[in-house]
C-alpha positions as CSV (number, residue, x, y, z in Angstrom):
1,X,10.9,143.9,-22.5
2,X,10.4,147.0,-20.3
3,X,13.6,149.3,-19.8
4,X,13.5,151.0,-16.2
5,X,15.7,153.2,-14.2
6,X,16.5,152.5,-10.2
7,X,14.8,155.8,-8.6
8,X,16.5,159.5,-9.5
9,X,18.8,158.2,-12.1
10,X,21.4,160.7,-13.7
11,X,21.1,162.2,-17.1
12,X,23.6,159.8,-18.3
13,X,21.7,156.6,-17.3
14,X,18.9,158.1,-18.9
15,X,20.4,158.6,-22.0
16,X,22.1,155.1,-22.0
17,X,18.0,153.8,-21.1
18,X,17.1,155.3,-24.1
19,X,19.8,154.4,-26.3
20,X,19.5,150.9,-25.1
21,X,15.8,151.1,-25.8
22,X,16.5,152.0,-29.9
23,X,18.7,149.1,-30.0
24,X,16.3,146.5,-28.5
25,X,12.7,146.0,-29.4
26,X,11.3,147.2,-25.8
27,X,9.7,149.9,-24.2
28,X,11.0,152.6,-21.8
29,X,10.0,154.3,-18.6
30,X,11.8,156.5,-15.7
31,X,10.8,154.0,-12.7
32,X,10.3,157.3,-10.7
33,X,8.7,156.0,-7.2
34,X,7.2,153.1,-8.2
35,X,8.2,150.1,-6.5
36,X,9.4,146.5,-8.3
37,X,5.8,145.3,-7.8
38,X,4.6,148.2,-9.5
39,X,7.1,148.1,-12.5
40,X,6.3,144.2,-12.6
41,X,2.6,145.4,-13.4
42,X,3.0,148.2,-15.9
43,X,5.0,145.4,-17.2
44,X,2.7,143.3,-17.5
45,X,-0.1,145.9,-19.1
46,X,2.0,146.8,-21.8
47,X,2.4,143.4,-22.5
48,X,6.4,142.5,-21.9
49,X,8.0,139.3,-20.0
50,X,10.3,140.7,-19.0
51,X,12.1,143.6,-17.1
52,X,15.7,145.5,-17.4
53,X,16.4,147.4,-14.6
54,X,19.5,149.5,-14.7
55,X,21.4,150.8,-11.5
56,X,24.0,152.9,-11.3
57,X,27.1,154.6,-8.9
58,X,27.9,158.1,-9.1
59,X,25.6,158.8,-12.0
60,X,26.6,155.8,-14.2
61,X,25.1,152.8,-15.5
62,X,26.6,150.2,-13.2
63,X,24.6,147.1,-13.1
64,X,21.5,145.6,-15.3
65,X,19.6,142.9,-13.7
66,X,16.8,140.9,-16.2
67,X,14.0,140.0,-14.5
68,X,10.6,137.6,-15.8
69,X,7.4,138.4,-15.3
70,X,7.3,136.6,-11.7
71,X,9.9,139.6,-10.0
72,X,12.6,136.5,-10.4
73,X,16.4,137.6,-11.6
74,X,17.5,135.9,-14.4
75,X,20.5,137.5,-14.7
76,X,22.5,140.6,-13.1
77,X,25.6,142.3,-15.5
78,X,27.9,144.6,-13.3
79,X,28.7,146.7,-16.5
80,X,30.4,150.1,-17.7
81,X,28.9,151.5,-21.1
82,X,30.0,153.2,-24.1
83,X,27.1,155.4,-25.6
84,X,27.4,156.9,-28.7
85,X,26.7,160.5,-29.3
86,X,24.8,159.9,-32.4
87,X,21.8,158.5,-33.1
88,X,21.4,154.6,-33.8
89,X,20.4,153.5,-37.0
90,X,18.9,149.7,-36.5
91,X,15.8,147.9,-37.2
92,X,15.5,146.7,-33.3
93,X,12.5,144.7,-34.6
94,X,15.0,142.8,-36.7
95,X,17.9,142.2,-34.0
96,X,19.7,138.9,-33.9
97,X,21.9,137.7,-31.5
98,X,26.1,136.0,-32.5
99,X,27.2,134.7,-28.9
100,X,30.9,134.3,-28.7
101,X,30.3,132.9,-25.2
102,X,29.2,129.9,-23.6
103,X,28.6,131.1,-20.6
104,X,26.0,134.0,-21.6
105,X,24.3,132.1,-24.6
106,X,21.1,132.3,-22.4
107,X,21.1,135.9,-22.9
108,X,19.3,135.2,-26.3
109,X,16.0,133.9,-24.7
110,X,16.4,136.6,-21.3
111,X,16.4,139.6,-24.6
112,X,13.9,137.2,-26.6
113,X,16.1,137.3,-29.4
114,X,17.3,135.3,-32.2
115,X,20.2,133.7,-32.6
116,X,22.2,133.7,-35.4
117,X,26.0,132.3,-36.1
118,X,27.3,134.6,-39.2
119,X,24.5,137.4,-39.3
120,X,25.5,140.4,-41.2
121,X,23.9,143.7,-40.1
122,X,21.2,144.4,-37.2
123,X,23.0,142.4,-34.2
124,X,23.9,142.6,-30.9
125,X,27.8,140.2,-30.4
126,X,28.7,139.0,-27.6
127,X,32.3,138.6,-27.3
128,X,35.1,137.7,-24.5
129,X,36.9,140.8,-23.8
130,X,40.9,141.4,-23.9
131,X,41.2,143.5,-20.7
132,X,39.7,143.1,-17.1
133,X,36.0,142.4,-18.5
134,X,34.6,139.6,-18.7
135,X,32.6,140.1,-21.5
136,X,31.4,143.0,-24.5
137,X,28.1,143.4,-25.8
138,X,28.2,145.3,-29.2
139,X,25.6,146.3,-31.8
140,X,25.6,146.8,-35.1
141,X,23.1,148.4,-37.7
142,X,21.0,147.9,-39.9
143,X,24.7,148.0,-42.8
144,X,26.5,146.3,-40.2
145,X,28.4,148.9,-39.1
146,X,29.3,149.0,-35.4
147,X,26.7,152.0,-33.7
148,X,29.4,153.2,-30.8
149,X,26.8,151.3,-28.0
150,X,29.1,148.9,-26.0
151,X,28.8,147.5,-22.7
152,X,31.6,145.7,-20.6
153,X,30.8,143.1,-18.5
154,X,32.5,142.9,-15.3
155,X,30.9,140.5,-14.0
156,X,28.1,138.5,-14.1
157,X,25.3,136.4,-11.5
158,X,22.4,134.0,-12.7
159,X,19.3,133.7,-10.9
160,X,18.7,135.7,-7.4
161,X,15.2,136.0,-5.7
162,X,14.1,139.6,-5.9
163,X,14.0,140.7,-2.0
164,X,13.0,144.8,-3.1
């Protein structure tokens, strides 16, 4: 998967690109003024399916939308993140996936990832959330102990057409 940036992101998009990059088994670039066509093809030459592309509002990480090879969405999050101010210590080569969720179970083949029902360290969860969000995407490391990355799902849509 490639990691990209909608054009001038903030230093705090930036850093939640990276961090998001340690935790999944992907690659990372500042989209800068390339276009979607043009991210689609350094996609492709550094050999990933897919695409994240993170937007934001007033300097923060507002929404991801995954995207295939093709330019088609398979899957916008309107999110807020926590990001840790440490470094994270997991084996993103080695990442599972424990969906709580019905509804986002698909997210295991959009992040090409395994599932797994009771895994015990290197995971992303996916769990229903107790306030307004829909939805909380956690990982743990490589002891299974929770690395301080969280986004909150506000809301979610499957499958647009990419008009940019």
């Amino acid at each position: 998967m490639l990691i990209t940036t909608s054009r001038k992101p903030s230093k705090r998009t930036r850093s939640f690109c990276r961090s998001l990059n340690r935790v999944i088994n992907s690659e990372y670039i500042n989209r800068g003024k390339m276009s979607m066509r043009d991210v689609l093809i350094k996609a492709s030459g550094l050999g990933c399916s897919r695409v994240a592309l993170i937007h934001e509002v007033q300097g923060n990480p507002s929404k991801i939308t995954f995207y295939d090879d093709k330019g088609n969405s398979l899957i916008s999050l309107d999110i807020n993140v926590a990001i840790p101010e440490s470094r994270i210590n997991l084996q993103n080569n080695h990442l599972t996936l424990k969906c709580e969720l019905s509804e986002l179970e698909d997210m295991a083949s959009i992040l090409q990832l395994e599932s797994d029902t009771e895994p015990e360290s290197n995971y992303l969860l996916i769990k229903k959330s107790s306030n307004q969000y829909k939805a909380v995407l956690e990982f743990y490391d490589r002891q299974g102990v929770f690395t301080g990355l969280k986004i909150f799902v506000k809301d979610y849509q499957k499958g647009e057409t990419l008009l940019e």
